[in-house]
N, C-alpha and C positions, 0 to 999 in steps of 0.2 A: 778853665779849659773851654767851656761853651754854653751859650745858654736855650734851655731848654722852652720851643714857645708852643708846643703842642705837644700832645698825648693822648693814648688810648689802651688799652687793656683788656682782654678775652681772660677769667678767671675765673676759679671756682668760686668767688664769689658775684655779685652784683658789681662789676664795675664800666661795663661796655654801655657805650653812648651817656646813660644817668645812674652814675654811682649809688650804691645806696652802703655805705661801710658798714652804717651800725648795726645791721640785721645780720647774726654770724650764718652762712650756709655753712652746714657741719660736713662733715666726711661721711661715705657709704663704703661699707666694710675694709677701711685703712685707706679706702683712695678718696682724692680730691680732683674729683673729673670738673674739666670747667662748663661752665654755663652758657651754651652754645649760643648766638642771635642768630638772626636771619638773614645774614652776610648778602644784603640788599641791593649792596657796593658791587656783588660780583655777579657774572650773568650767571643764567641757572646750567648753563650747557657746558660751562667750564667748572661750574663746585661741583658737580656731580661726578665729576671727574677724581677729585681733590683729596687727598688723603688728609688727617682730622689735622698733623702738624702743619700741613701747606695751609688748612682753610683758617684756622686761627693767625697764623700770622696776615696772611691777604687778607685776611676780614678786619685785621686790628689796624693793619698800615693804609687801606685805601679807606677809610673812614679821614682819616691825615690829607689826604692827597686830592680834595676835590677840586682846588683851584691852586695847587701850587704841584711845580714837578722839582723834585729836589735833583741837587748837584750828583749826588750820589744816595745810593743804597747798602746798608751793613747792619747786617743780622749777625746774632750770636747763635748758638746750637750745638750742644753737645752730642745729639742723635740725628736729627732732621727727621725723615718719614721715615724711623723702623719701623712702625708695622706693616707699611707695603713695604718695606725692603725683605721682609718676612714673607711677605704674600707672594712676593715673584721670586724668593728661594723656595719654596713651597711648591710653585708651578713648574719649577725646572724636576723637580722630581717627579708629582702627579703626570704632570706632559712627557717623561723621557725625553727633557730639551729639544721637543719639537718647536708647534709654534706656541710663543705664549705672547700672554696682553702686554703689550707698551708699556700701558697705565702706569702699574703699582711697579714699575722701573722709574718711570720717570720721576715719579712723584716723593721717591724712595731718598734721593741723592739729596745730600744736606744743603745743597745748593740751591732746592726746588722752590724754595720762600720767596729768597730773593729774585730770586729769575722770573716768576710768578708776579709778583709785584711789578718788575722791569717791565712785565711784557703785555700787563694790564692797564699800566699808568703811562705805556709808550715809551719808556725811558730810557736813553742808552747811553748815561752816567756811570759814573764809577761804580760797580758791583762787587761784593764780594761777599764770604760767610765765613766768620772764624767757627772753629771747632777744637775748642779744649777745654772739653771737659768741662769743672765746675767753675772754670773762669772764661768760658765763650764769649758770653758777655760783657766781661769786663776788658777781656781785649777788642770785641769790634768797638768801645768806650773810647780806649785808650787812640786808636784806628782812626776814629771818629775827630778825636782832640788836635790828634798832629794834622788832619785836613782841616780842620778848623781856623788852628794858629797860620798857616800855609795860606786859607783862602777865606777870613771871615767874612767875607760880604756871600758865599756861600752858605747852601739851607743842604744839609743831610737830613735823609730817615736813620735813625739808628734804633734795632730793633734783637729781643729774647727771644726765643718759641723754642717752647719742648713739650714733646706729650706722653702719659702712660704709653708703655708697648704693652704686651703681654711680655714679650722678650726681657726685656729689661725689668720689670717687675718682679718676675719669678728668679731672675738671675739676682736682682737686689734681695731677693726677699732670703733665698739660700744663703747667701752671702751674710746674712743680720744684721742688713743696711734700713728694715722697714719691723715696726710692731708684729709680735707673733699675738698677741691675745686682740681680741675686738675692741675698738674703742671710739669715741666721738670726739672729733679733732678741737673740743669744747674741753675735755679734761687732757689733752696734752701735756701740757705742764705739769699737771697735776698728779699723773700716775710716772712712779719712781720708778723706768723702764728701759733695756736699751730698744735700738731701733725709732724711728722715725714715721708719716705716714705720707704716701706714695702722692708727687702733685703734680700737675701740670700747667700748662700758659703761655699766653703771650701779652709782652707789652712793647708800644710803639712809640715813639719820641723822634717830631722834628725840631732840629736843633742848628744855631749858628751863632757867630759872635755877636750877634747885636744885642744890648740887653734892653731895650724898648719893647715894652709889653710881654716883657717875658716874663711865663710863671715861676722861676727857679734860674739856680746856675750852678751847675756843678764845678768845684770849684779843684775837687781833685782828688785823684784815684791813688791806691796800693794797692799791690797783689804780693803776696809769697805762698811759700809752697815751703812747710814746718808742722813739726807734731808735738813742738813744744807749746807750753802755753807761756812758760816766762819769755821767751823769744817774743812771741806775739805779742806781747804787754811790753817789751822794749821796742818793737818795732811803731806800735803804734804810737806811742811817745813821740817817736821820730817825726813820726806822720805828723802829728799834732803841734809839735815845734815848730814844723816846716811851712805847715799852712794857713795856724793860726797868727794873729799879731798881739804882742805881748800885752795882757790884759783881757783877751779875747775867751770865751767860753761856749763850749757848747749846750744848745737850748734842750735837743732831743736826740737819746742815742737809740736807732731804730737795731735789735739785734736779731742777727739770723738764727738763736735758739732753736733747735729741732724738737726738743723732749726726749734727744736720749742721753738719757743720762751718765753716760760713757764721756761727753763733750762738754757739757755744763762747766767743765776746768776754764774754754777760751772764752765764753761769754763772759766769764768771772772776770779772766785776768782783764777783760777790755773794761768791766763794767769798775774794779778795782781802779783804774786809770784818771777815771772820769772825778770829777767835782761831784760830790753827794748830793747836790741840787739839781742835777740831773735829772730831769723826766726818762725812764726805760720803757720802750716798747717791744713787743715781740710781733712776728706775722706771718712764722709759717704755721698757725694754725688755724689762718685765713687760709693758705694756697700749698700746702702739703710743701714736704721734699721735693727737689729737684735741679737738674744741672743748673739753669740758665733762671730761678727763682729769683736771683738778686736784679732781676727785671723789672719786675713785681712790685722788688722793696722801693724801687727809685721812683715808681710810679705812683703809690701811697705817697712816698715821700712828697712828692709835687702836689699832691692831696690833701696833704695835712698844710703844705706853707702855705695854696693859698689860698685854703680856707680856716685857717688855725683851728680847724678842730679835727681832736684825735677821739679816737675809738673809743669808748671804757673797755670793750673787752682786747683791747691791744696794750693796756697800760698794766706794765708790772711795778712802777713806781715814779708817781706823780711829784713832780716839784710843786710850788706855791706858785710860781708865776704864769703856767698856764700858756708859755711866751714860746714859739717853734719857729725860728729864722735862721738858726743853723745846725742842722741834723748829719747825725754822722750815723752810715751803715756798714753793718757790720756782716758778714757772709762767709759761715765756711760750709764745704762741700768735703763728708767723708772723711775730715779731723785732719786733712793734709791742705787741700787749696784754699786760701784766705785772702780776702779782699776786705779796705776800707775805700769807702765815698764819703766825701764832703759835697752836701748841699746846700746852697745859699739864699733866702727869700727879704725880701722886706728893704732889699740896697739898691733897685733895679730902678731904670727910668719908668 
């Protein structure tokens, strides 16, 4: 599809400008707020403007963007700025729809990342923001691939962001989409629980056909929308027919396990699939639940290939060989949208 030659990432843990993986930042009462910088990239008279999903993404994309302006811009977001979408429903009541602030309208519309970015980097390439849900991401991906194939000597930003609301927290949390008892996203897996714990983030990737000095290459995406798990374990077969070449095996399968135990069926039937030498890793109890999380995973992913080292506290079962040059990710959101990525390291010029 394309290969990835830079990246950046805003997360609840250590990973913006100098990663640090192996220190786990735990979770504060079920959420995982991420670990803000000092978005140095952006003047101060526009972030103070910026709602927390706008400054994460511009903070995670123009760190990318010092001496290159890409062809196009595409973001993924299943929310964009609900909290001020919140904040100026809020004001139209307080005010009796007089006058209210601009701001927390503007900033509010899932558009406001990419537009932000456009309009900080000068840019006025192809724009745009997918919005579905727990696969945002995965389609500005796919978005990303057919401009790729169309134009490879083109450079895309292809970019996740999504943040705690209060809104959508408390509406997840009723719903028994997030942990009701207290816990440290250190024993996730560990306690036999439904619910998950609440994440947020962004991650940034410029990307185009060239594979010269690239760190990764994604080699290719699925998405479905199923609540079976044998479906899923046939599908992914398919996947894996399709893209592998006979003989071929995967090094590292990165899975999007939540910890609730309600779901632990799809992680099975994928992990069922796989060759038992298989290295497993898990990591949303790095970067909590979240629509556009499979962000995240692609960005570790690019982490571990090209520095082949992974986590200890990411590894739920080590192979002998220690070897990560093609990792397959694994993502579902709410037991219905599922997606698989193939990524490729160590074939590149």
């Amino acid at each position: 599809m394309f290969y990835i030659h830079r990246t950046s990432c805003i997360s609840a843990q250590q990973t913006f400008s100098a990663p640090m993986l192996h220190k786990l930042v735990e979770s504060i009462g079920n959420k995982m707020f991420v670990l803000e910088p000092g978005y140095e990239q952006i003047p101060s008279n526009v972030l103070r403007r910026m709602g927390k999903a706008v400054r994460m993404g511009v903070g995670a994309a123009m760190l990318l963007l010092n001496d290159i302006t890409p062809d196009g811009i595409i973001i993924g977001t299943a929310n964009g700025g609900m909290e001020d979408c919140i904040k100026f429903l809020n004001q139209i009541i307080n005010y009796e729809e007089g006058i209210l602030t601009p701001g927390n309208f503007v900033q509010s519309t899932p558009n406001s990342i990419a537009a932000q970015v456009s309009m900080l980097s000068s840019n006025k390439g192809y724009n745009i923001t997918h919005v579905h849900r727990g696969l945002a991401f995965e389609n500005a991906i796919i978005d990303t691939g057919m401009l790729v194939n169309e134009f490879p000597a083109n450079q895309y930003l292809l970019g996740g962001v999504d943040e705690i609301s209060a809104y959508n927290y408390n509406i997840d949390r009723l719903a028994g989409w997030h942990k009701k008892e207290p816990m440290n996203s250190s024993q996730l897996f560990s306690i036999n629980s439904t619910g998950c714990i609440a994440g947020e983030g962004a991650a940034m990737f410029l990307v185009n056909g060239n594979p010269d000095g690239a760190l990764a290459r994604l080699k290719g995406i699925k998405i479905l929308h199923t609540e079976s798990a044998d479906n899923l374990g046939d599908e992914l077969k398919k996947f894996l027919m399709y893209q592998l070449m006979p003989g071929e095996k995967i090094d590292l399968f990165l899975s999007g396990e939540n910890g609730d135990n309600r779901y632990v069926k799809y992680s099975d039937a994928c992990e069922a699939i796989l060759d038992a030498a298989v290295t497993v890793a898990r990591f949303k109890h790095m970067t909590g639940e979240f629509a556009t999380v499979s962000a995240i995973s692609l960005w570790l992913c690019c982490q571990v290939i090209s520095s082949q080292d992974l986590p200890l506290h990411m590894v739920k079962q080590q192979s002998a060989t220690k070897k990560y040059q093609k990792v397959l990710i694994y993502n579902n959101y709410k037991s219905l949208q599922h997606s698989f990525m193939l990524v490729e390291g160590g074939l590149l010029s």
